[in-house]
BALOBA-1460 file (C-alpha; in Angstrom, 3 decimals):
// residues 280
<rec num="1" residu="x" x="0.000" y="0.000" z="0.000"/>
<rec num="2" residu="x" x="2.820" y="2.125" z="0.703"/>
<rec num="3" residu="x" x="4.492" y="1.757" z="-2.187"/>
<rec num="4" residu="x" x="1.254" y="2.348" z="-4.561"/>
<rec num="5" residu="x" x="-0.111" y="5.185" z="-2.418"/>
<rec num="6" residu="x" x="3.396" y="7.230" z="-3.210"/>
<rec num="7" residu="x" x="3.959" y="6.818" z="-6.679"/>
<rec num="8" residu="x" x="0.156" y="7.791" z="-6.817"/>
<rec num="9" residu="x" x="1.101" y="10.625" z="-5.308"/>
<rec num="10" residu="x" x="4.401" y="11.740" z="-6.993"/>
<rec num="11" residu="x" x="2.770" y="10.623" z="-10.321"/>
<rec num="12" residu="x" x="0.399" y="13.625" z="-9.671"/>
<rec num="13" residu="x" x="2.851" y="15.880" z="-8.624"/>
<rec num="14" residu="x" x="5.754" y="15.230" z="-11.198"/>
<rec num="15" residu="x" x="5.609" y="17.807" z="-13.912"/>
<rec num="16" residu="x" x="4.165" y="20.944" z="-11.580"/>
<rec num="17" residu="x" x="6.574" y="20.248" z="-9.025"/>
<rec num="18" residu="x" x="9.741" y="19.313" z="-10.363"/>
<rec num="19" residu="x" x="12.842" y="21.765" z="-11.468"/>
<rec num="20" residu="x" x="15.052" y="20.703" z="-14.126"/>
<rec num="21" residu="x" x="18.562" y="20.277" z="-12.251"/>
<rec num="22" residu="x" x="19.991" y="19.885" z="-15.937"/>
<rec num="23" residu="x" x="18.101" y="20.617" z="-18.950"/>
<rec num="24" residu="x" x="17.674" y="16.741" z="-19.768"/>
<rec num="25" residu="x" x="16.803" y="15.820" z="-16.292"/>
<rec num="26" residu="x" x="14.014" y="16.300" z="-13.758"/>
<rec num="27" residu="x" x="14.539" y="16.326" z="-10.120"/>
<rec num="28" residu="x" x="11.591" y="16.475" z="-6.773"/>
<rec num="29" residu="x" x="13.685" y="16.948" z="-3.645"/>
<rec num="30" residu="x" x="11.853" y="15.548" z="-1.188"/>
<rec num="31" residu="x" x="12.226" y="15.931" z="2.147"/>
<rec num="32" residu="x" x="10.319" y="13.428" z="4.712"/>
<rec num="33" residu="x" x="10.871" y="11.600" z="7.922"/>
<rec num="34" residu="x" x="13.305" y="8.773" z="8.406"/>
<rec num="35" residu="x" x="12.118" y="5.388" z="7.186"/>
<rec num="36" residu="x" x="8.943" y="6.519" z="5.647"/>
<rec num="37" residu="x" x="10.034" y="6.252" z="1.773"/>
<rec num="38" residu="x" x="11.377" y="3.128" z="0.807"/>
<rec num="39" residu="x" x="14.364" y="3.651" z="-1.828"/>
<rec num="40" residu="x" x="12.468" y="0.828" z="-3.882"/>
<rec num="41" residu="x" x="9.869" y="3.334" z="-4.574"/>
<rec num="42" residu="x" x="11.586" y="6.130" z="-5.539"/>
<rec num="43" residu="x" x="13.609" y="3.884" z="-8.019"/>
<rec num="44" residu="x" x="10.125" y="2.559" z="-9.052"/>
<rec num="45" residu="x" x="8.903" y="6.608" z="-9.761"/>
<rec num="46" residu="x" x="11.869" y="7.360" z="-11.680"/>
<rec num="47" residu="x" x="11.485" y="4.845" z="-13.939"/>
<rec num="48" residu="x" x="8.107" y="5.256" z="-14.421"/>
<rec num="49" residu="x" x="7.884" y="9.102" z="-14.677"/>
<rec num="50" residu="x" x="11.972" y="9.584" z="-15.727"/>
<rec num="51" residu="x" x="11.503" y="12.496" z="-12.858"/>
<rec num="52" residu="x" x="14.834" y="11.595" z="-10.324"/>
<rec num="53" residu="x" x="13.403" y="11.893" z="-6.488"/>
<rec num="54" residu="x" x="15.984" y="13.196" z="-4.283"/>
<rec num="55" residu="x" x="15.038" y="12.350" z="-0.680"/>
<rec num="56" residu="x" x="16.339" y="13.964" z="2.211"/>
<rec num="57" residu="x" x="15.367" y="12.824" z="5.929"/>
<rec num="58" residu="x" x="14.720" y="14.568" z="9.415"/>
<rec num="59" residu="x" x="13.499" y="12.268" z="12.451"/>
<rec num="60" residu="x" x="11.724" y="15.292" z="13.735"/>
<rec num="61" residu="x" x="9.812" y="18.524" z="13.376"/>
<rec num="62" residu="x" x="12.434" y="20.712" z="14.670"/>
<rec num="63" residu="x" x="14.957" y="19.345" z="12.693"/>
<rec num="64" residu="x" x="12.739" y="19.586" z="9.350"/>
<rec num="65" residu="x" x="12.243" y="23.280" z="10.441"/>
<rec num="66" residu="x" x="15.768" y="23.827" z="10.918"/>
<rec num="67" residu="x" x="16.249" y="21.847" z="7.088"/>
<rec num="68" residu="x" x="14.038" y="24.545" z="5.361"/>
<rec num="69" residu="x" x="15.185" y="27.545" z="6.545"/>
<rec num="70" residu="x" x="19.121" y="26.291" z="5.857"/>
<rec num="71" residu="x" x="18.174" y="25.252" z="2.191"/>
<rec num="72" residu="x" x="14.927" y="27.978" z="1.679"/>
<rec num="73" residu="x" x="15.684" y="27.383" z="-2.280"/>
<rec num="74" residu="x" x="15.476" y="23.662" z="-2.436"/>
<rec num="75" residu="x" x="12.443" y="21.489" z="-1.008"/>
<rec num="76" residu="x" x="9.802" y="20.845" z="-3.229"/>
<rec num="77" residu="x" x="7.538" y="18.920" z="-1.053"/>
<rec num="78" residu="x" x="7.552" y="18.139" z="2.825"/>
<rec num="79" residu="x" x="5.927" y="15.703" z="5.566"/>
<rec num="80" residu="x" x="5.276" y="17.375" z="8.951"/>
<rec num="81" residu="x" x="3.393" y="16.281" z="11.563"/>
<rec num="82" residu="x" x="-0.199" y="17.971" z="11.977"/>
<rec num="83" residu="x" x="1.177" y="20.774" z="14.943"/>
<rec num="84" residu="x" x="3.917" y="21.928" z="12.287"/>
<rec num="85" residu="x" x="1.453" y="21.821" z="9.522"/>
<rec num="86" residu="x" x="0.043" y="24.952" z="11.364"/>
<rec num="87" residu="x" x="3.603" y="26.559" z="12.346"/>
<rec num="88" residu="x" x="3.955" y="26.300" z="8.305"/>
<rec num="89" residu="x" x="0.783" y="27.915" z="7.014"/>
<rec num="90" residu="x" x="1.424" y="30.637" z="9.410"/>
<rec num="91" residu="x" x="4.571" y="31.296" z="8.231"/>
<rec num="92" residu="x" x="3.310" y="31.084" z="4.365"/>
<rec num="93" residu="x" x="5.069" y="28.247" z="3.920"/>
<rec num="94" residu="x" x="2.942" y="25.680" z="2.126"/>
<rec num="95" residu="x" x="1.033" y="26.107" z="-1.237"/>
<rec num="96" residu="x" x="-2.755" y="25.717" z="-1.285"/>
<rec num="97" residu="x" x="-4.182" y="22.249" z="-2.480"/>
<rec num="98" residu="x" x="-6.696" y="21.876" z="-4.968"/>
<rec num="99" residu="x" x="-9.184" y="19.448" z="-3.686"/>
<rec num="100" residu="x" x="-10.716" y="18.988" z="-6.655"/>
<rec num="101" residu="x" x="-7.778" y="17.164" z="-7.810"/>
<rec num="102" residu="x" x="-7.513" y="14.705" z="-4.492"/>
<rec num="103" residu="x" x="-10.574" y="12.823" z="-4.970"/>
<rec num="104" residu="x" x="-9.595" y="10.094" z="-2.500"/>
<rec num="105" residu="x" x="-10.168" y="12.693" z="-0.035"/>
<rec num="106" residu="x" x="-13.794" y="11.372" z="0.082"/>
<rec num="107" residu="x" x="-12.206" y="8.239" z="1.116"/>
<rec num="108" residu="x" x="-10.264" y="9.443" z="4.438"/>
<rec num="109" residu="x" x="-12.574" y="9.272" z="7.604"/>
<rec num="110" residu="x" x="-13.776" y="11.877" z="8.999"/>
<rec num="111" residu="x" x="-12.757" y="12.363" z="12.417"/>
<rec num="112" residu="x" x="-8.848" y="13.101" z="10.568"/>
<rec num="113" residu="x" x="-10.354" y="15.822" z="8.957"/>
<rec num="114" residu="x" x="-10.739" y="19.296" z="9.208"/>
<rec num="115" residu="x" x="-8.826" y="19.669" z="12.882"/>
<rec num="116" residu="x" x="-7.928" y="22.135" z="14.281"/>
<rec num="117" residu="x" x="-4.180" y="22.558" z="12.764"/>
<rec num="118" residu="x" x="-5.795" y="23.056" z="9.237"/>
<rec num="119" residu="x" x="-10.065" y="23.794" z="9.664"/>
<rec num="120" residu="x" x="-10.357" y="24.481" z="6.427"/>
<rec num="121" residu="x" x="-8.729" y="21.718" z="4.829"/>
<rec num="122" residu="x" x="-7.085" y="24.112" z="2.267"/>
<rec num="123" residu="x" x="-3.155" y="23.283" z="3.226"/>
<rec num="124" residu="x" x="-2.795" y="19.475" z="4.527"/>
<rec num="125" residu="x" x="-3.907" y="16.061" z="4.017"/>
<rec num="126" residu="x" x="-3.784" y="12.914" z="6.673"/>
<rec num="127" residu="x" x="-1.882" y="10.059" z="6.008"/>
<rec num="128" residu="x" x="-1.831" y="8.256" z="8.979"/>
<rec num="129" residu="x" x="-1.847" y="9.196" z="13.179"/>
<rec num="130" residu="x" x="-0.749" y="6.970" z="16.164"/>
<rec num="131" residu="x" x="-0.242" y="7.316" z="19.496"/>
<rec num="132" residu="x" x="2.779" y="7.906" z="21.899"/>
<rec num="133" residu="x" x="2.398" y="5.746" z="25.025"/>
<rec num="134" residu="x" x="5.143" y="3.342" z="27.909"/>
<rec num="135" residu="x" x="6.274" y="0.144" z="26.625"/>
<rec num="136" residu="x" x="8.296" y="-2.296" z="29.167"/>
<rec num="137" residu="x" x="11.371" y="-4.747" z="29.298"/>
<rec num="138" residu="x" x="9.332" y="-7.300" z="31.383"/>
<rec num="139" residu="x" x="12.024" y="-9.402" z="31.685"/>
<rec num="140" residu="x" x="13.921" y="-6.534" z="33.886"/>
<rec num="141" residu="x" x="10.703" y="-4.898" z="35.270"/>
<rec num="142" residu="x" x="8.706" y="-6.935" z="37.488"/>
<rec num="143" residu="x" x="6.512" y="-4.040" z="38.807"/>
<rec num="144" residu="x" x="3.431" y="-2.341" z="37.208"/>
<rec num="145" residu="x" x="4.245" y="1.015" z="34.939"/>
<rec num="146" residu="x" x="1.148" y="2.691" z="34.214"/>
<rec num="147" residu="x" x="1.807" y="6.402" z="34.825"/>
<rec num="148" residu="x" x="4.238" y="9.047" z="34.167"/>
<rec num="149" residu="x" x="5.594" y="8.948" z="38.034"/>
<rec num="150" residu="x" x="6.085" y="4.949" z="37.336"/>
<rec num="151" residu="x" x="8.230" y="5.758" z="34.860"/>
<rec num="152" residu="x" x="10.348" y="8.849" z="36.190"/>
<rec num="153" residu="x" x="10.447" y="7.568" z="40.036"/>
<rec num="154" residu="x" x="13.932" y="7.772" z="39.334"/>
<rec num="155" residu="x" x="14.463" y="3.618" z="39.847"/>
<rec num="156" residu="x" x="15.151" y="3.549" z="35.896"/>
<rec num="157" residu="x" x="17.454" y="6.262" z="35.455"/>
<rec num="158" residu="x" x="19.951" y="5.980" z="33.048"/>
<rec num="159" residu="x" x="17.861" y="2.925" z="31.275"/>
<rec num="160" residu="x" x="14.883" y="4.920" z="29.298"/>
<rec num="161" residu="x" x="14.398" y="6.079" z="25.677"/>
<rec num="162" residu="x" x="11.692" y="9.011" z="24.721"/>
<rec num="163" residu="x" x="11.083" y="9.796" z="21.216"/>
<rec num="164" residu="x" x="12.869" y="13.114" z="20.390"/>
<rec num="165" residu="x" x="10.295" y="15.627" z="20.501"/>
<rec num="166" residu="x" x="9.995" y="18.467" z="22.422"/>
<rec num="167" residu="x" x="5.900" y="18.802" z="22.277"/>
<rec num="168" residu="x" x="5.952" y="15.602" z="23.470"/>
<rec num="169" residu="x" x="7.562" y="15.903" z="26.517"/>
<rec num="170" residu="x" x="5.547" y="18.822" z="27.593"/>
<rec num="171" residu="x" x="2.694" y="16.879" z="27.160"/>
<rec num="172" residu="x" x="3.803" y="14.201" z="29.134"/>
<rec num="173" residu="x" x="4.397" y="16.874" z="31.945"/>
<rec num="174" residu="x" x="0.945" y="18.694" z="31.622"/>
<rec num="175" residu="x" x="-1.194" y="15.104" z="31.563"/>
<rec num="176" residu="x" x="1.637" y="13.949" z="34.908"/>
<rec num="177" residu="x" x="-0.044" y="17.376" z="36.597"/>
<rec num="178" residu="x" x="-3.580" y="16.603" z="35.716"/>
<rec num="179" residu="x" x="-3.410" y="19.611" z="32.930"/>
<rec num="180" residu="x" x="-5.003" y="19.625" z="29.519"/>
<rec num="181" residu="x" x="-2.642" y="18.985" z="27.195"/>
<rec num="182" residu="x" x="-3.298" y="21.558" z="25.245"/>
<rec num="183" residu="x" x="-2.752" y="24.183" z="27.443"/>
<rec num="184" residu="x" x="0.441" y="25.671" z="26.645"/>
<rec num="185" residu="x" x="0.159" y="29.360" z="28.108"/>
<rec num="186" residu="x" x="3.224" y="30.847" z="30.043"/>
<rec num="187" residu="x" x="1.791" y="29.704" z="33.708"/>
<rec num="188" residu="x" x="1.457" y="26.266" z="32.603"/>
<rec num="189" residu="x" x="4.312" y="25.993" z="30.750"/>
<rec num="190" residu="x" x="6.037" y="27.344" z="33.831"/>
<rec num="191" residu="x" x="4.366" y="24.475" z="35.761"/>
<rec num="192" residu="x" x="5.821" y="21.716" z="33.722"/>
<rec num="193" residu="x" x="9.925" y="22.984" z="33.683"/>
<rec num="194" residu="x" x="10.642" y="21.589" z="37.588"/>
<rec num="195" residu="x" x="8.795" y="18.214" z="36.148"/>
<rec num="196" residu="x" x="10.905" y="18.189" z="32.764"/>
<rec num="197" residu="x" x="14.244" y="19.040" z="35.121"/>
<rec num="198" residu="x" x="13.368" y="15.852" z="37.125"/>
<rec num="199" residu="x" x="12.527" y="13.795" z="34.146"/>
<rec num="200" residu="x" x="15.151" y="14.637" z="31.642"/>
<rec num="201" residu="x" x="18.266" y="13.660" z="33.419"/>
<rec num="202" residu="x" x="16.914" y="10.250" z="33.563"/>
<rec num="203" residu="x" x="16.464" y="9.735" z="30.075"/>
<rec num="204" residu="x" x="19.422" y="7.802" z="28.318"/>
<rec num="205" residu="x" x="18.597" y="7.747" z="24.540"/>
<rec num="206" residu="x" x="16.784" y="10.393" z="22.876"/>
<rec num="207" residu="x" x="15.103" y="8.345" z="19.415"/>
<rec num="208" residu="x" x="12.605" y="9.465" z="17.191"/>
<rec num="209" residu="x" x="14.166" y="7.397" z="14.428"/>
<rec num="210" residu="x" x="14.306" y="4.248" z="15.521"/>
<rec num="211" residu="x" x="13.067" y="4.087" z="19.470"/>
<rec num="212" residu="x" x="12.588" y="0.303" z="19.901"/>
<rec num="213" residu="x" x="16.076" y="-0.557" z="18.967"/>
<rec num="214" residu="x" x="17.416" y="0.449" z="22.253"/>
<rec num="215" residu="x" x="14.534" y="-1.964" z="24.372"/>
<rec num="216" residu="x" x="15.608" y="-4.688" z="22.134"/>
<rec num="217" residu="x" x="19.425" y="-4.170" z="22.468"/>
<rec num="218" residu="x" x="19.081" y="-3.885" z="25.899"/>
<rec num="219" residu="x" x="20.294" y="0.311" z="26.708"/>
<rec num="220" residu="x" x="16.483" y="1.114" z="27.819"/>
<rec num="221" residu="x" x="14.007" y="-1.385" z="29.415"/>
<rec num="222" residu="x" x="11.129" y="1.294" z="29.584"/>
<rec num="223" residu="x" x="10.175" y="3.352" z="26.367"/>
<rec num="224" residu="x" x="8.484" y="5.869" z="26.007"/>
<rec num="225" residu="x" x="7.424" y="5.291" z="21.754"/>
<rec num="226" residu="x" x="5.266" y="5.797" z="18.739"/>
<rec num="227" residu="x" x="2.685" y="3.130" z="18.794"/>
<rec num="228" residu="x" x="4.153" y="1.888" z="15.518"/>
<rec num="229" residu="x" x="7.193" y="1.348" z="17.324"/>
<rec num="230" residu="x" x="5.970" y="-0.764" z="19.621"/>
<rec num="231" residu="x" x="4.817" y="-2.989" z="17.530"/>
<rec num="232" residu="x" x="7.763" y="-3.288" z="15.871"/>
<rec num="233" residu="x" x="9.241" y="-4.340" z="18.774"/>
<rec num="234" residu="x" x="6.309" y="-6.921" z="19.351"/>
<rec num="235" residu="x" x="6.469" y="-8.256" z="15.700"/>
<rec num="236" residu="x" x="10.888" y="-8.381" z="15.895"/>
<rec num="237" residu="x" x="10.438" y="-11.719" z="17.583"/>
<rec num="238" residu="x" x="12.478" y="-10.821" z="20.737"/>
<rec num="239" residu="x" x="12.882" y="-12.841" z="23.503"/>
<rec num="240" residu="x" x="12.366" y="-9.798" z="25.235"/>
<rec num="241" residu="x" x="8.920" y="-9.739" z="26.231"/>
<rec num="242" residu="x" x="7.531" y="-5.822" z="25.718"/>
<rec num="243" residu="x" x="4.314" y="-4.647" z="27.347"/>
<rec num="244" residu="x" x="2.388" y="-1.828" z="26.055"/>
<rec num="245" residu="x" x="1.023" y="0.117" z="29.134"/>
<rec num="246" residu="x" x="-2.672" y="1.060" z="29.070"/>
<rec num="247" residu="x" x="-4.653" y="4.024" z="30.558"/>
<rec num="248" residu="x" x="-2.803" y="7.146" z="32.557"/>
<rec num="249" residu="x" x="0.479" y="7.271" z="30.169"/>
<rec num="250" residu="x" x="-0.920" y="7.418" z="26.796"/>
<rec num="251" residu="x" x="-1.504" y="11.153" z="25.101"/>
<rec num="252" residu="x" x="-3.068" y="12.586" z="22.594"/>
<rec num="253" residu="x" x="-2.694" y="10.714" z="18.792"/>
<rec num="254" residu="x" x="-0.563" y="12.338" z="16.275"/>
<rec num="255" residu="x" x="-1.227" y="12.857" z="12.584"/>
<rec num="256" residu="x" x="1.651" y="12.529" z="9.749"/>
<rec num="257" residu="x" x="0.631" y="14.600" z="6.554"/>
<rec num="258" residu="x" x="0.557" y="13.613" z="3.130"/>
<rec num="259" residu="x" x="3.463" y="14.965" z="1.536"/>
<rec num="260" residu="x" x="2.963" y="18.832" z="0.837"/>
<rec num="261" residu="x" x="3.948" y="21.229" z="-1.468"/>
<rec num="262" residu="x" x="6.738" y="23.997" z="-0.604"/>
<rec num="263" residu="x" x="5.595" y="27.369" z="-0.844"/>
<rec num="264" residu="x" x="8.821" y="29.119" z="-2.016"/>
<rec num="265" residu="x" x="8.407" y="32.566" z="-1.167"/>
<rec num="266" residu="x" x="10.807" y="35.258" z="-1.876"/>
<rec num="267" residu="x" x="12.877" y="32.724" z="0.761"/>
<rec num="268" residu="x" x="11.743" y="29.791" z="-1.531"/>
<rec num="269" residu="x" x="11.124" y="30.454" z="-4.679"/>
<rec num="270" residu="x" x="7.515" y="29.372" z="-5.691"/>
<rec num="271" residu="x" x="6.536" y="26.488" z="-7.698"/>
<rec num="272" residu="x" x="3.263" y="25.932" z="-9.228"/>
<rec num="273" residu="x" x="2.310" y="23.038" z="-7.390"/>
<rec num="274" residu="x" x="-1.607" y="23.164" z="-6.326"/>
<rec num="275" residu="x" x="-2.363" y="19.652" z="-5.378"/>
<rec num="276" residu="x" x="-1.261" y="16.243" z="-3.224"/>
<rec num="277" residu="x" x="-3.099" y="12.293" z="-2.929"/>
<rec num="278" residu="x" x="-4.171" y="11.090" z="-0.624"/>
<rec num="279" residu="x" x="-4.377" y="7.295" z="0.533"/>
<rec num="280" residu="x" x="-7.241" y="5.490" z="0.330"/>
């Protein structure tokens, strides 16, 4: 599915999108997170289209922020999550879709559509959301984990991993305090920093690439993961027995994007791109 939903989706995109690096070759520099893109199906787009896809990766939002702004003329589409869809449009920094031209659209449920990041539909598609939640070395934790104090009670210091991402962890703080975790004024942001400076110290490996690796090769026997990673390490056929905690520790679900065009403004110069696919 993943490899027919993205050459769907380049296919569409080719000729608006893509810059002529030399004047017998087309190139789409695309820039996406880590392990999302198989380089089978870029090779499969190339030869079908003859467009080359050059594919850059980030393994997280900050990082893909800090990747625009320190190549403004290159990017011709991105894939951030559904908070940094918004910090984009704000800044003017995605074209407009057509949604006329995405009629798979019909197709996506609706409870992914319309949020709050983009109401009006008019920048962003969903491609697919998840969860962030504890998973647990069994095998070297015999008690229950369940909360956010289970975790950070200081016993496991030194042997954690936590995705990379700094909305994350602020959640994590807000939910540990009984707070919305939306509510990211000054006086609750205030609240969570002497949680975070108790919680941070005792995180060994910060992974937003590849999170599991570390329960499985033993540096972490509590993780704090992407549900997808977790059942990665569930499907790896470890010895290690992993239990995905239930209840207290799991936040809110995130959203990747379909891939979206670059607005190149006078930063980025602008290509003509007006639409994206979506799965179905």
């Amino acid at each position: 599915m993943r490899r027919r939903t993205f050459l769907l989706l380049l296919s569409s995109l080719a000729l608006p999108a893509c810059r002529a690096a030399e004047p017998t070759e087309k190139v789409l520099n695309l820039l996406c997170w880590t392990e999302y893109v198989p380089t089978s199906v870029t090779a499969s787009f190339t030869k079908q289209t003859g467009v080359r896809v050059v594919m850059e990766n980030y393994n997280s939002n900050e990082q893909m922020l800090a990747m625009l702004r320190d190549k403004p003329h290159h990017y011709d589409l991105v894939q951030p999550s559904q908070a940094y869809v918004e910090t984009l449009i704000h800044g003017s920094g995605l074209e407009s879709l057509d949604a006329a031209r995405i009629p798979n659209l019909q197709n996506i449920d609706p409870q992914f559509r319309r949020l709050p990041h983009d109401p009006e539909e008019k920048y962003s598609v969903p491609w697919m959301s998840g969860t962030v939640g504890i998973v647990v070395n069994t095998n070297a934790v015999q008690e229950p984990i369940h909360t956010w104090a289970d975790v950070f009670s200081g016993k496991y210091r030194g042997k954690i991993v936590a995705v990379n991402d700094q909305r994350e962890m602020v959640a994590w703080a807000l939910a540990s305090l009984g707070m919305p975790i939306t509510q990211i004024d000054d006086a609750s942001l205030a609240r969570t920093e002497p949680v975070l400076r108790k919680w941070l110290p005792q995180i060994s490996v910060f992974d937003s690439d590849s999170p599991h690796t570390a329960l499985l090769d033993g540096r972490a026997v509590i993780g704090i993961v992407w549900s997808g990673e977790a059942a990665l390490a569930l499907a790896e056929g470890s010895p290690i027995p992993i239990r995905p905690t239930q209840g207290k520790a799991r936040t809110c679900f995130s959203i990747a994007s379909r891939f979206l065009p670059v607005h190149h403004t006078k930063a980025l110069p602008r290509i003509s791109s007006t639409t994206a696919w979506s799965p179905r």
